[in-house]
C-alpha positions as CSV (number, residue, x, y, z in Angstrom):
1,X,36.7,-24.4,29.7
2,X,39.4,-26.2,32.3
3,X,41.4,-22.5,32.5
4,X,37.8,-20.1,32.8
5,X,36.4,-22.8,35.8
6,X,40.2,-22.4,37.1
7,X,39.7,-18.5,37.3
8,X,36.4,-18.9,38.7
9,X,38.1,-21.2,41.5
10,X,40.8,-18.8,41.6
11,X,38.7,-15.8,42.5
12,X,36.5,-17.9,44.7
13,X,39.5,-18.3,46.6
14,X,40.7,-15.1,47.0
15,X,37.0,-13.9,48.1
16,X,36.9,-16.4,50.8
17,X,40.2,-14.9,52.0
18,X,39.7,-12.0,52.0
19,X,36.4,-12.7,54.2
20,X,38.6,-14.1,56.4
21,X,41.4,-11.1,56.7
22,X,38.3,-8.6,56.9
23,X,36.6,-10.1,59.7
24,X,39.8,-10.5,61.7
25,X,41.3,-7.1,61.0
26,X,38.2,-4.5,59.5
27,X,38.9,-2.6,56.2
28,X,41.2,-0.1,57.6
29,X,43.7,-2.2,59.0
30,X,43.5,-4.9,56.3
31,X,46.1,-5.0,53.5
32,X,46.1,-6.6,50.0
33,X,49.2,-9.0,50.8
34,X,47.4,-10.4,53.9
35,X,45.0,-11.9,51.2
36,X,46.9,-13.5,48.6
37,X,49.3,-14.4,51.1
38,X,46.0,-16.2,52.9
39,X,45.0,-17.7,49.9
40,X,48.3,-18.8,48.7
41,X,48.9,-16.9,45.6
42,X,50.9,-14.3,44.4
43,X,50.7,-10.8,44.0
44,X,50.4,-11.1,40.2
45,X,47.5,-13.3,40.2
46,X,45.5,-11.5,42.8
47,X,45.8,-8.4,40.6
48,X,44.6,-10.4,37.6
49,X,41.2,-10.8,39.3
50,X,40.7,-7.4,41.7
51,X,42.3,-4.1,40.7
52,X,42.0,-2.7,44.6
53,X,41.2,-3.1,48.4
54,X,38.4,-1.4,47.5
55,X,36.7,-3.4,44.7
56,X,37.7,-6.7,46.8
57,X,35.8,-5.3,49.8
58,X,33.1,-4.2,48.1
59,X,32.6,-7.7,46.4
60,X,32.9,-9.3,49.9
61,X,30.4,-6.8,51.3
62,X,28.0,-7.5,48.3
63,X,28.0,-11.0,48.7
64,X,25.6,-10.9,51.3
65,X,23.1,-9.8,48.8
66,X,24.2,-12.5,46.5
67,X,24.3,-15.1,49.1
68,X,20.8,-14.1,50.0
69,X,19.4,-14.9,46.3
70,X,21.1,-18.3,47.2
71,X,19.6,-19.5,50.1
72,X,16.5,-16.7,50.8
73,X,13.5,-16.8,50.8
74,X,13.5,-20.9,51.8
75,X,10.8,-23.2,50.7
76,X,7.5,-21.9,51.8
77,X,6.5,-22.6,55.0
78,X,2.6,-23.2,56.3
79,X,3.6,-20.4,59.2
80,X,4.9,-17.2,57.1
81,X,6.7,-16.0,60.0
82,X,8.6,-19.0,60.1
83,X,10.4,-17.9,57.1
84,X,11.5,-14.4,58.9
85,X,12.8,-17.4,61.6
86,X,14.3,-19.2,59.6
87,X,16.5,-16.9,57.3
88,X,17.6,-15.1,60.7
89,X,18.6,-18.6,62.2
90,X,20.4,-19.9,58.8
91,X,22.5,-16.8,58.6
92,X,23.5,-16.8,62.5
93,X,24.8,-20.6,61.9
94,X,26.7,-19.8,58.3
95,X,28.1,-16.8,60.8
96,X,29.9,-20.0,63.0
97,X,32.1,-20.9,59.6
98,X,31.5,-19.0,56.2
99,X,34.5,-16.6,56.4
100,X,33.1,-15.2,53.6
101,X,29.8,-14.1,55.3
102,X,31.8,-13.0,58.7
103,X,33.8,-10.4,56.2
104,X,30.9,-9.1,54.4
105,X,29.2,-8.6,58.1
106,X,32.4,-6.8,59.3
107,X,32.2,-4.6,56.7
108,X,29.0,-4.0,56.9
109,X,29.3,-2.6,60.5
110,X,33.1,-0.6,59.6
111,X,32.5,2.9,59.5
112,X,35.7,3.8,59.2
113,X,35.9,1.9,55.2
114,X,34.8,4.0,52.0
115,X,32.4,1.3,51.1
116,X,28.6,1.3,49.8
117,X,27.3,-0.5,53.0
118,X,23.8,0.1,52.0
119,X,23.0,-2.2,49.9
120,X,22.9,-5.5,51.8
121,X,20.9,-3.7,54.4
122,X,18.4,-3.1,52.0
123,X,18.4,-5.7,50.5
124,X,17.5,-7.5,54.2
125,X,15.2,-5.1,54.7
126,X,13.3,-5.8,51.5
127,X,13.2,-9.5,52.1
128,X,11.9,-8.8,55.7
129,X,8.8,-6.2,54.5
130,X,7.4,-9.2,51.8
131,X,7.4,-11.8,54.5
132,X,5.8,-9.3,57.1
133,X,3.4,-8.4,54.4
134,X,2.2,-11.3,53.7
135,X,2.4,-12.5,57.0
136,X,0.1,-9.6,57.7
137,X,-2.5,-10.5,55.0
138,X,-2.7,-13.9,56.4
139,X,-3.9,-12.8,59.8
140,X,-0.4,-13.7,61.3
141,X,0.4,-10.4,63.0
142,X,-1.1,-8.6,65.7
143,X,-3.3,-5.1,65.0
144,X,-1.1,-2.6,64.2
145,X,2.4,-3.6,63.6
146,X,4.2,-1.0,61.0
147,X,5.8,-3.2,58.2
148,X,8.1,-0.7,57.5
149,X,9.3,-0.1,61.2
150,X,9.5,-3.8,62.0
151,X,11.5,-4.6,59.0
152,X,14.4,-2.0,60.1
153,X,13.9,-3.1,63.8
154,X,14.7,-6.7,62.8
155,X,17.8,-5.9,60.4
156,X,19.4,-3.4,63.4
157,X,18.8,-5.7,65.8
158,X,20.2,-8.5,64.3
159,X,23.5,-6.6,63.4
160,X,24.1,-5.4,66.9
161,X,23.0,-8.7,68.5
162,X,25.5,-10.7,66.2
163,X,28.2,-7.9,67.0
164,X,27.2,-8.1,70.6
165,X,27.6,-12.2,70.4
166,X,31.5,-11.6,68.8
167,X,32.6,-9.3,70.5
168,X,31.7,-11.2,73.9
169,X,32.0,-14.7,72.8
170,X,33.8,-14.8,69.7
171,X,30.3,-15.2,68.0
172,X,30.6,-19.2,70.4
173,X,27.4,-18.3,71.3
174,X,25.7,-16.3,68.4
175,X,22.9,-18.8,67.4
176,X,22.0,-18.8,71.0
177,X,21.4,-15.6,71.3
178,X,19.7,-14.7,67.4
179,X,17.4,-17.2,69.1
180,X,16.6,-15.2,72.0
181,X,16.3,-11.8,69.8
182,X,13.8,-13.7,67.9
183,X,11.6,-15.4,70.2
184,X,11.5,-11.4,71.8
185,X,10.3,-10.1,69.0
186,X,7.6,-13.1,67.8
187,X,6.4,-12.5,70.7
188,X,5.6,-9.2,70.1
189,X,4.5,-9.4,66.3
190,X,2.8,-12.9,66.4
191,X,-0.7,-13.6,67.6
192,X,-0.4,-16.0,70.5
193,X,-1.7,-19.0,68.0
194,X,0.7,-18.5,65.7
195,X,3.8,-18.0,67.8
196,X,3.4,-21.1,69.7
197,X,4.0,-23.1,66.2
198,X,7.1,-21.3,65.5
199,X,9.7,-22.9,65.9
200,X,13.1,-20.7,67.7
201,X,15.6,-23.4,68.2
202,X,18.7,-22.2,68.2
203,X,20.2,-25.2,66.3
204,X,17.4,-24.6,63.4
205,X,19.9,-23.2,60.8
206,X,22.3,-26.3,61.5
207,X,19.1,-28.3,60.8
208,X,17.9,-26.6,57.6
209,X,21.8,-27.0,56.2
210,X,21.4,-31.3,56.9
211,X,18.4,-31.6,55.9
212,X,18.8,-29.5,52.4
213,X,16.9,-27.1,52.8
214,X,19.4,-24.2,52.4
């Protein structure tokens, strides 16, 4: 048992280098020595655990899925909307330290890797058509918001404004300004009762994380 949660640590580790390596460097320029090197192993035992660049990138980039089943939906909320707030604010704080999360984001947006990048997008996109739906059916939306539509709006959006956020301020600023993309768009999905009890704050996915609720 001691050598199986030894692997387990072992891999962890190399994961949450290579999240690192990727977000710094993309696929293309990323190589497998940077990571075991990051993670202070050798050659031999990084090869024990991941075969290729590719299967290691492809794990990072599919952990967004996996981290979602973690800590998405959250506990059910009185507002339903508040849940589309909340995952989008938990995920731009994790953005400020989980290396893991900033690799698997890279990826997501490197065109130039050999990657499956669709399935974390779906994935979002999923998670964002139930909320809106049942937002919907509890009189939360206004007439005439597409599900679908919204759903792809809000996963697009989010990407660039994230990218926008680290490319100008080294993602410094990135809850600020997921905050800002989402009080846009409340306001334009939300009846006006219901957006004024949401709540936008920009530190909202720093409180969720104290209080235990992610």
């Amino acid at each position: 048992m001691a050598q199986q949660e030894r692997a387990v640590r072992t891999r962890q580790a190399i994961l949450e280098a290579a999240g690192a390596v990727f977000a710094e460097r993309g696929y293309g320029s990323a190589r497998i020595s940077d990571v075991y090197k990051r993670a202070g192993m050798t050659k031999g035992a990084f090869y024990f655990h991941f075969t290729s660049k590719e299967q290691l990138a492809q794990e990072v980039l599919d952990g967004q899925v996996s981290q979602q089943t973690t800590y998405l939906p959250l506990y059910p909320r009185e507002v339903k909307l508040q849940e589309l707030v909340d995952s989008a604010l938990l995920v731009a704080h994790r953005l400020t330290f989980d290396s893991l999360l900033q690799g698997s984001i890279r990826l997501s947006v490197d065109q130039g890797s050999v990657l499956d990048r669709r399935r974390p997008y779906r994935s979002w996109i999923d998670f964002q058509v139930a909320v809106l739906t049942e937002a919907q059916e509890r009189g939360e939306l206004l007439p005439g918001v597409d599900i679908e539509v919204t759903a792809e709006v809000l996963v697009g959006a989010f990407s660039g404004v994230q990218l926008l956020a680290e490319v100008m301020t080294g993602r410094t600023n990135v809850e600020e300004r997921i905050a800002d993309l989402y009080r846009v768009m409340m306001a334009s999905l939300a009846v006006p009762e219901v957006f004024a009890r949401l709540d936008i704050s920009p530190d909202l996915g720093k409180r969720l994380m104290a209080e235990g609720l992610a």
